[in-house]
N, C-alpha and C positions, 0 to 999 in steps of 0.2 A: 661369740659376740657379734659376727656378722649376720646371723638369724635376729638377735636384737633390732639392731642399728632398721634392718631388713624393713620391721616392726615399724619403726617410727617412719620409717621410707613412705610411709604408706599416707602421712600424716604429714607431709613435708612442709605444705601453707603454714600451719597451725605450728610446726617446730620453727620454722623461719621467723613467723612472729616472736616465738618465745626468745628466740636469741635476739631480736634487736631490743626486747622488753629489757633481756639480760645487760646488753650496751649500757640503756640508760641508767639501770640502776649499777650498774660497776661505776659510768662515771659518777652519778650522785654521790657513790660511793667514797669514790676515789678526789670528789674536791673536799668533803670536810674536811681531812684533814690540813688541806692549806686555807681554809675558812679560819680551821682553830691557832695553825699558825699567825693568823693573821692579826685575832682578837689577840693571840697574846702577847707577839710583837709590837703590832700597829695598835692595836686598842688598848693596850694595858702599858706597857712601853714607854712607847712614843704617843700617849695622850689621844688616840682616834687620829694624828696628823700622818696620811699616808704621802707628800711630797715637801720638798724642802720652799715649795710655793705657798706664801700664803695665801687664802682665800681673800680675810681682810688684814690689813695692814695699817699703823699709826705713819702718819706723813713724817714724824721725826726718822722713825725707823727706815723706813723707805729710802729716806738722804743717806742714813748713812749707810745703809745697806748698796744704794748707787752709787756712792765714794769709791766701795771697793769694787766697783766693775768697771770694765773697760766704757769709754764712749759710747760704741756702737750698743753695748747690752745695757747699759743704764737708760738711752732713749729707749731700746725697745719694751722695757719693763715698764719705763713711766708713759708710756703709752698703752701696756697692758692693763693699766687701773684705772678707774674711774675718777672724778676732782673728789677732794675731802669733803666730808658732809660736817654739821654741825661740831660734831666731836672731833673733826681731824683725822678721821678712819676713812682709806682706799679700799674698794673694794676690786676685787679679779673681774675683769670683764667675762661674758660669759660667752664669747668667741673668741678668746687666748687662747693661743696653743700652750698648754702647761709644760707638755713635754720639752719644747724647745725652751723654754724657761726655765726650767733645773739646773742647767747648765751656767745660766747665767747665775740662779742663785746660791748654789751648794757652796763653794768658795765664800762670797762674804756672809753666810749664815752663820759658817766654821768661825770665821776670825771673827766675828760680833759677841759670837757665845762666850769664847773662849777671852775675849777681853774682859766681858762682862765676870766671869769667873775670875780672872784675874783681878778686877777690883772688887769681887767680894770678899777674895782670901787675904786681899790687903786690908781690907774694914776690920776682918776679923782676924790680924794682924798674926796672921797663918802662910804657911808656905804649902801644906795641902792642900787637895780640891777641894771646893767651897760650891754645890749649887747656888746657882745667881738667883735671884727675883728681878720680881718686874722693875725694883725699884734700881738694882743694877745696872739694868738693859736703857734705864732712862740715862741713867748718867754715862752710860757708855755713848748714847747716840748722843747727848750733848757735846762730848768730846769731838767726837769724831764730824760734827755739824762743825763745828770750831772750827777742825782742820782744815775743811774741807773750803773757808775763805780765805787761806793760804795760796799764793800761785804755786802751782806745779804738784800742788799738793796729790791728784789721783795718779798722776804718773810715777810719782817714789811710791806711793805704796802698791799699784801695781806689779812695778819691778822687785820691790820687797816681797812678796807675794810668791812673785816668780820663782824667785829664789828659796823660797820657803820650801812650796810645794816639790820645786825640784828631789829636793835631799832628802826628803821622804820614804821610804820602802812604800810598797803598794798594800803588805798588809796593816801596817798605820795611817795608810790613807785612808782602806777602807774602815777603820775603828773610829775616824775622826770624821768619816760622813755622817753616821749618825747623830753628833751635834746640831746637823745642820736643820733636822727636825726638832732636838731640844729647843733650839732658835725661837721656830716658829710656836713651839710649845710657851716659851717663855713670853712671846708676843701674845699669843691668844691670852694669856693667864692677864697680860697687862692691859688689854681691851675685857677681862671679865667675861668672857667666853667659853674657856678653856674645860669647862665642864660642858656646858651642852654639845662643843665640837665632840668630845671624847664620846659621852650617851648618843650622840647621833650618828659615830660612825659604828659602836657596838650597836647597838637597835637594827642599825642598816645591816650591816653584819652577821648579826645571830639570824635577822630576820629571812635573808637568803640560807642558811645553814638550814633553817624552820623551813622555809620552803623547799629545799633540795629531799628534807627528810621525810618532810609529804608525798612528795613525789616518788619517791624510794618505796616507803611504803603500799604506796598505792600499786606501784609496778612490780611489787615483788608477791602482794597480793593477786597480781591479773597472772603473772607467772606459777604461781600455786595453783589458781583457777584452771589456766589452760595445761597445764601437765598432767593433771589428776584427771581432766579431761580426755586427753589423750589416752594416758594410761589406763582409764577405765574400757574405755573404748576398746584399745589392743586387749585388754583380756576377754572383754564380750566375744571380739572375735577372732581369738583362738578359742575359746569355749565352743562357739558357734564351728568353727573349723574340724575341732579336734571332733566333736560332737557326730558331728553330719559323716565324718571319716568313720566314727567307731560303729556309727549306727550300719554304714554301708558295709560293716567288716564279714564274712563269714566265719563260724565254729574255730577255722586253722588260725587265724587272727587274734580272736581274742585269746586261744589257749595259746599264743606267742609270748602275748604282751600281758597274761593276768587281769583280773577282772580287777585288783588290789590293784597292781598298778599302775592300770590306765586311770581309776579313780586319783592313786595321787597324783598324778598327770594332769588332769584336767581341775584339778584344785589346789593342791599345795604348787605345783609348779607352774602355773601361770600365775598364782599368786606372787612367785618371785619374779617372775619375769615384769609382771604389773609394778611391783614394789622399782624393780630398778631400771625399769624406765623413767617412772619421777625424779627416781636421784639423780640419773641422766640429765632430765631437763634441768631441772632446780640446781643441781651441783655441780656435775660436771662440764654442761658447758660454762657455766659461770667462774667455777675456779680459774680455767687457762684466760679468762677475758680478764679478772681483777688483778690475777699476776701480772700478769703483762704490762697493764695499767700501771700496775704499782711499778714495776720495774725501771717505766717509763719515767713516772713521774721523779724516782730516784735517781736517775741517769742525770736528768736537768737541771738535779741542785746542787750541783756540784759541790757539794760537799766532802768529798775525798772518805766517806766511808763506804762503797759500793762496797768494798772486797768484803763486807761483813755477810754483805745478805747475800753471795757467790757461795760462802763458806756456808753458812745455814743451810742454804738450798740443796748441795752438794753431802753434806751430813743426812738430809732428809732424805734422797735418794740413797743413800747406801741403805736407810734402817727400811726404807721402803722396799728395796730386792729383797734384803735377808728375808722379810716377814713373808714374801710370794712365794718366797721357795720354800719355807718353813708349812704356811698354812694350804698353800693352794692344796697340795694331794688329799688334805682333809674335807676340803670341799668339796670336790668331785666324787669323793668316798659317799658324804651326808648323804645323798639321794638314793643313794643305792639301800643304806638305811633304814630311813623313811617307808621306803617299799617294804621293804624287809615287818618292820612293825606292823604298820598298814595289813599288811596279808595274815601275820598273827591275829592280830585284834580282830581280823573279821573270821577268821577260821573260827575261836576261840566264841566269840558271840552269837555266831548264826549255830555253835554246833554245842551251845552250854547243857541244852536237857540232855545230850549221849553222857557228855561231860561229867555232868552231876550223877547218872545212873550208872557211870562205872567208880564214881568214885575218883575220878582223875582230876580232880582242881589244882592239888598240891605240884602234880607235872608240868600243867598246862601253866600254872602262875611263873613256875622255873624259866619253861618255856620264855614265856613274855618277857620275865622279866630278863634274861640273856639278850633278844635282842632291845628291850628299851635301855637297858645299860651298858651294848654297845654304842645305840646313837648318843646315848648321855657321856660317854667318855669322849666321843667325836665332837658335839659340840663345845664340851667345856675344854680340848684342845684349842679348837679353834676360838672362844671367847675369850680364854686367857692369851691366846697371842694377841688378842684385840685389846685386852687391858692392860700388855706388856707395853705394847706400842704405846699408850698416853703419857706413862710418864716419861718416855727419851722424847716425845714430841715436846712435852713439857720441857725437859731440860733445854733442847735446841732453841725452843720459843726463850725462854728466860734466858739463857748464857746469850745467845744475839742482844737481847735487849741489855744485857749485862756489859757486854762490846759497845752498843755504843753509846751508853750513856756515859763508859768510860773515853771513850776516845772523842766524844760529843763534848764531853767537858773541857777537856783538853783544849777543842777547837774551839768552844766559847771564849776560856781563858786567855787564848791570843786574838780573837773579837775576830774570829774568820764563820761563826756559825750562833745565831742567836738560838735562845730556850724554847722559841716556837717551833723554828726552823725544827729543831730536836725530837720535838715532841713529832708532831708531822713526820719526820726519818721514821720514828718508831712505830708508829701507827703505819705507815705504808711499809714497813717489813715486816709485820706481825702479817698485813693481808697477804704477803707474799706467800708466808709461812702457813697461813691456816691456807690458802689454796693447792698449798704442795699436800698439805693437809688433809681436805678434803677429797683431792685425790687420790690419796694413800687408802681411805678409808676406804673410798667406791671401789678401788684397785680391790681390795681385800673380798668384797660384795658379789665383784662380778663374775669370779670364777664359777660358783656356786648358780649363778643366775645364767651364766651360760651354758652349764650343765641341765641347766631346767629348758631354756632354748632346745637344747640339743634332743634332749627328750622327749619334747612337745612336737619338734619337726619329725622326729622319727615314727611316730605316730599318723601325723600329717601325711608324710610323703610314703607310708609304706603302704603299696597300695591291696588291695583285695581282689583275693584269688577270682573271686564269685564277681563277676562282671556285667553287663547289658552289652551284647553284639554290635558293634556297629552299623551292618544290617539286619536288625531283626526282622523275623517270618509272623506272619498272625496266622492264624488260627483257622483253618476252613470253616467256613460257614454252611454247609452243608454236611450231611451224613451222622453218621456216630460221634457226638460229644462227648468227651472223659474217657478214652480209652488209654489204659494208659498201658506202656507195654517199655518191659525191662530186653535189651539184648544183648546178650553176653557178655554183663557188666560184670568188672572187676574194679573193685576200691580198693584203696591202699592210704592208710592215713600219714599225713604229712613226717617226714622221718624216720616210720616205720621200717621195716624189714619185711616184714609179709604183709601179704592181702591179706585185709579185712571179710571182703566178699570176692570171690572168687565164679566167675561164668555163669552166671544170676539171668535167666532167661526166664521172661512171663507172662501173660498180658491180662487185665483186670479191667473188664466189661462194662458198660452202663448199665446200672439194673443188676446188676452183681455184687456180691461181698466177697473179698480175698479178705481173706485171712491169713498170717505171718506167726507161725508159733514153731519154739525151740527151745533149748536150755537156753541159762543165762550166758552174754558173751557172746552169743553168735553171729550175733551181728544182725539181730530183727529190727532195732531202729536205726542204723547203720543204714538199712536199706532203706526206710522211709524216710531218711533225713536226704536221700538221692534224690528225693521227689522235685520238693520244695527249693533246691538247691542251696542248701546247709551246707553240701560239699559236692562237688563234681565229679564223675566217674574216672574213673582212671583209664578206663576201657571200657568199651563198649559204649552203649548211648539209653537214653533216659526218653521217650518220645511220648506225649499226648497228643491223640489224633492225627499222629505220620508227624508230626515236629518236633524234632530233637527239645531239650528241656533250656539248653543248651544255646539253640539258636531265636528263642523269646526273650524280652524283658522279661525282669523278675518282676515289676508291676503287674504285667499282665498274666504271667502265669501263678503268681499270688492269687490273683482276684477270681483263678478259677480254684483254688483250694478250698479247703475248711479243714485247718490243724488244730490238734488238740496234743500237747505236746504231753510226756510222759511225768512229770511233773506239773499241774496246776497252775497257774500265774494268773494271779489276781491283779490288778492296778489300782492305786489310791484312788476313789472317789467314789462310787455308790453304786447299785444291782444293776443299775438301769443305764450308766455309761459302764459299767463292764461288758455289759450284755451287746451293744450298740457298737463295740469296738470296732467293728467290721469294715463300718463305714456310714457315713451320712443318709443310707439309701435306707438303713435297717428303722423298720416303724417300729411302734411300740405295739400295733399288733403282731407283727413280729418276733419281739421282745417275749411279750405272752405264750405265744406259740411253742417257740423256741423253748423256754422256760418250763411248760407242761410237756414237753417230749421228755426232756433231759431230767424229768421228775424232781424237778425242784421247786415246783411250785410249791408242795404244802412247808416249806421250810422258809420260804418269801414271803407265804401270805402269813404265818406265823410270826413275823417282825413286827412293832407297831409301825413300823415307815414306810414296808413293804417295799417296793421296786428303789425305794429311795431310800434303803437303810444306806449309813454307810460301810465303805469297805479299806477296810485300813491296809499299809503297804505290806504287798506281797501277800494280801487276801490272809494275816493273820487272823484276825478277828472269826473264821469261819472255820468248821472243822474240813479234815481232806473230803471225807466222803463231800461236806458242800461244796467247796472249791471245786473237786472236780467234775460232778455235775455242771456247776456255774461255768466253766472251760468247753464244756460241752456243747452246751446252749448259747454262747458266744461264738463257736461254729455255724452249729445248725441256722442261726439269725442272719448269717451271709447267704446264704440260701446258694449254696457252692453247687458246682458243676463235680468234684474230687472231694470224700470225707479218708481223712488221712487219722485214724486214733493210736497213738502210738502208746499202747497198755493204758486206754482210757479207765479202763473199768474196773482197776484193782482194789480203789477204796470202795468200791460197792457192795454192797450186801448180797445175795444169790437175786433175791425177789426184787428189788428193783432196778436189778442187771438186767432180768427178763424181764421188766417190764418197760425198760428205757430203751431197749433191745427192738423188742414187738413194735414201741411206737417210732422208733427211728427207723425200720423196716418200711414203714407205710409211708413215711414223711420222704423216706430218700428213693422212691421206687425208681426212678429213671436218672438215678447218681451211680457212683462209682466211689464204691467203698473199699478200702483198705485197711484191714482192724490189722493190728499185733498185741498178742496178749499172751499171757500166762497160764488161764483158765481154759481147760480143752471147754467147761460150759459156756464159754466165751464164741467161738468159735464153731461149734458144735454142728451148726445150722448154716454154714459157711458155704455158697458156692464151690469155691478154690478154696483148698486151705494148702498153703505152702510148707513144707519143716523145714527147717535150716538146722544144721551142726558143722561147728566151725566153718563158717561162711559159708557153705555151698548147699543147695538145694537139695535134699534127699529122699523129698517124697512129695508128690503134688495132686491132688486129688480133692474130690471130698468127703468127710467123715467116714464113709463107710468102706470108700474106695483105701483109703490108708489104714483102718485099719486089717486090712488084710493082707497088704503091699509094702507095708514101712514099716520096719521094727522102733525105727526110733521114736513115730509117732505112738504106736503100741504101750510102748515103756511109758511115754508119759502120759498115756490114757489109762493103763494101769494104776499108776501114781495116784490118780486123784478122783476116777472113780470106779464104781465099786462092779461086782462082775453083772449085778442084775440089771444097772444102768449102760453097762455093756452090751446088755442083751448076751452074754457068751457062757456054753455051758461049762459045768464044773469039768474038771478035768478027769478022764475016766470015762464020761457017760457017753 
């Protein structure tokens, strides 16, 4: 996980934004539900009246609402309104402090309502509660105007008062505050208001909830934008990474890591690493911000059911370990997998014409299908722990919300927790729960992603045998160019037990052909992949023109090669950029040139596109014989200092052997040629021809000179051809 994280390190601006985008949307998130509390306490409720103040007031009601206040807070109040207008309605000044005002009015709101109820339930000649109307609240404040030209009259009812509220519990106190909004409900209704206060505090209301959700959206939109952002990025470049790494690798490298492998490396698993970065950004930092939130917001309403969302939380975490220890070893298994298939399916497709010609599909599908239905038992282990896990997360979510709408109720029915309040608890512990949620899920995700991590860096950081010096040497500029000279090299392939090549001493002239023939196995290209540095000697040294191979860049001593490797390699796109490979310098006369040595022209000019036919991947489209011409002639067009053919010439026919032969003869006269081939007619006409068996050199001369000195050259000049092309007489004469 710490190669992940590493990942985003890289990207730190861009992740810091994302998280404060995350802020705002967790809080947008986290006030609806006291918005919805609000609508459906204060807007549906209590009529849109969010203070026991009213806005406007009738001047009856005002008296006798002053009756029941002390001196001090009755001036202060009839100095908070404005004088009566036409109709007898005060209005709130709109520099009142409202809040210091509550206080003054919560008390006589209480006793106004509650009188006024008491003369409804007498009208309707009831001992039950009776809602009052407007027409109540009149004859209540007539009364209490009445009293009120009584002397002494506000001080007994003060004192009464006093005494009231005394004997009260606090949880009846607080059940009888909320009249004191009925009050003002009851006034608005009697001013003919009481519906557009209500739609103007809903409008006002929803209208903030509408805008909070715009904004949520909008930021959870910029947050989607900048993650995939991100994430696209970090896998360009690991692509780019892994890429430039593989390209740099030598032979011992890629047969470490598989050619199968490193491809699902550099696609299926940076695909995962890509995939949960976003979930990263998008989810997990988001869940620990909305929890918290929520947590917070639960903490401050005191409402005495915290211990529910403790208990949920705590349930979530146990199912959450079980499943890590359950699923995780599956995860870390998948990748190994994945390769696994990967290397079948390409074995199986690149090698179906053998396939079909022995008759082995029936095997080969065995094959496949073993390892595709081991990854299909791995993943549908780990799917179904994924689909186990929904419904106990379901239960958790539903038994919490089951807690506390039972124990919500409860607290209703003793008027300690209204229905909004409720609703609000239960939406902020579901976000609690879908956070613990959310990361339950990523939990499950990242095992698997940081096994792809692990994968990707070990590719990254494993570095290559085959290096650039840190002092490299150039090249003398004077004397003999392309001399290339072997001294007393011994290979030994990486793990091995024996050498490969064993005290390989030689030297291949400008203006000369070496020639390298032996049985199969000897290790003829072995020695030519020494050149190029495919691999490195194990001993001895590798020198062109007195400078070890060794102590050049591979740039530079590339750029004095021309390979043709034993195998053909065509590249997707057309005659004329395969041919042009070499480099920008190669012209199209060139091109031509190049193309009539290697005798491919009349099968070029045969195309109707000609140089521009195209050339499909891996040079399918063409037969060997043309590919490997075409291999050919993509040498000779670097117009190389070193011709390196490592068994160029085996799809060739006799006749245009020797005639791609003759013209490469004339073309490379002051080169330095290196053939290895199977054909003694190959070789025939070879300056130096080298024999190898089992790695070591056992006969070195030319043509003529070995056959009379080398048996093993003999044997296989025997082999192939005949005694008159021997020139050697019968035996006997």
């Amino acid at each position: 996980m710490t190669k992940i994280f590493k990942q985003l390190g890289r990207h730190w601006a861009v992740c810091l934004a994302v998280v404060a985008l995350l802020v705002v949307q967790a809080y947008c998130d986290l006030s609806l539900p006291d918005y919805t509390s609000k609508i459906v306490d204060t807007g549906i409720q209590q009529g849109g009246i969010e203070s026991p103040v009213p806005d406007t007031v009738r001047s009856t009601t005002l008296q006798a609402l002053e009756l029941l206040m002390t001196e001090e807070d009755a001036a202060r109040v009839d100095q908070a309104y404005s004088d009566p207008d036409a109709d007898g309605v005060r209005s709130l000044n709109g520099d009142a402090d409202t809040a210091a005002l509550e206080s003054a009015f919560t008390t006589p709101d209480i006793v106004l309502y509650m009188a006024a109820a008491k003369n409804a339930a007498a009208e309707a000649g009831t001992t039950d509660t009776v809602t009052p109307t407007a027409y109540d609240l009149d004859a209540v404040a007539t009364q209490f105007a009445a009293m009120a030209e009584a002397p002494g009259a506000r001080e007994m009812l003060q004192a009464q008062l006093s005494d009231a509220m005394a004997s009260l519990d606090s949880t009846v106190a607080d059940s009888l505050s909320s009249q004191a909004m009925l009050l003002v409900a009851l006034e608005y209704d009697a001013q003919g208001i009481a519906h557009d206060v209500q739609m103007s505090y809903l409008l006002r209301t929803g209208g903030r909830m509408l805008a909070l959700t715009l904004l949520m959206v909008a930021v959870a939109i910029a947050v989607g934008f900048l993650a995939s952002r991100v994430s696209a990025a970090i896998g360009r470049d690991l692509r780019r990474d892994v890429f430039k790494t593989v390209v740099g690798y030598s032979n011992a490298e890629i047969e470490k890591f598989s050619t199968a492998s490193l491809i699902t490396r550099t696609t299926n698993d940076i695909q995962q690493v890509q995939f949960v970065c976003v979930i990263l950004l998008r989810m997990v930092a988001y869940a620990p911000i909305l929890g918290i939130g929520g947590i917070l917001h639960v903490a401050n309403g005191n409402t005495g059911l915290e211990w529910i969302i403790f208990v949920a939380v705590a349930a979530l975490l146990v199912l959450i370990a079980v499943l890590m220890n359950v699923a995780l070893p599956k995860f870390k298994q998948m990748q190994t997998l994945v390769d696994r298939l990967n290397l079948v399916s390409r074995e199986i497709l690149t090698g179906i014409m053998p396939i079909r010609a022995f008759s082995r599909e029936a095997f080969e599908e065995k094959r496949f299908d073993k390892a595709n239905t081991d990854l299909m038992k791995t993943q549908l282990f780990t799917n179904r722990t994924m689909v186990a896990m929904m419904p106990f997360m379901t239960l958790i979510m539903n038994g919490t919300s089951l807690l506390i709408v039972w124990f919500g109720g409860k607290a209703m029915d003793l008027g300690t927790m209204q229905v909004g309040e409720m609703i609000a608890f239960i939406t902020y512990t579901m976000q609690i729960v879908m956070s613990f949620l959310m990361l339950s899920m990523v939990a499950v995700m990242l095992p698997r992603a940081g096994v792809a991590a692990d994968r990707i860096d070990e590719v990254i950081k494993t570095p290559a045998t085959i290096h650039d010096p840190a002092a490299p040497k150039a090249l003398s500029t004077g004397g003999k160019k392309g001399v290339v000279a072997f001294h007393d090299v011994s290979f030994r392939y990486p793990g091995s037990d024996e050498d490969a090549l064993e005290h390989i001493s030689f030297t291949a002239n400008p203006g000369e052909t070496t020639a390298i023939i032996g049985s199969t196995g000897c290790g003829k290209s072995t020695l030519l992949n020494l050149i190029p540095r495919f691999y490195d000697a194990t001993e001895g040294s590798v020198t062109i023109d007195g400078v070890d191979v060794r102590d050049m860049t591979q740039a530079q001593l590339h750029d004095e090669l021309g390979y043709v490797p034993q195998k053909g390699v065509l590249f997707s796109g057309t005659i004329d950029s395969n041919l042009k490979f070499g480099g920008d310098h190669i012209t199209d006369a060139d091109v031509r040139e190049a193309a009539e040595i290697a005798q491919a022209t009349e099968f070029i000019s045969a195309k109707p596109e000609g140089y521009e036919s195209p050339i499909a991947q891996g040079g399918s489209n063409v037969s060997g014989g043309q590919k490997q011409r075409l291999s050919i002639a993509r040498a000779i067009a670097k117009h190389p200092q070193i011709y390196l053919f490592d068994d160029s010439f085996s799809a060739l026919d006799y006749k245009t052997d020797v005639a791609l032969r003759r013209a490469l003869k004339a073309k490379t006269g002051d080169a330095t040629v290196i053939i290895v081939a199977q054909r003694i007619s190959t070789v025939l006409h070879a300056n130096q021809i080298l024999v190898l068996d089992e790695g070591r050199i056992v006969g070195k001369g030319t043509h003529a000179q070995l056959m009379q000195n080398c048996p093993e050259y003999q044997e296989i000049a025997r082999s192939q051809l005949s005694q008159k092309e021997l020139n050697l007489q019968k035996e006997g004469e």
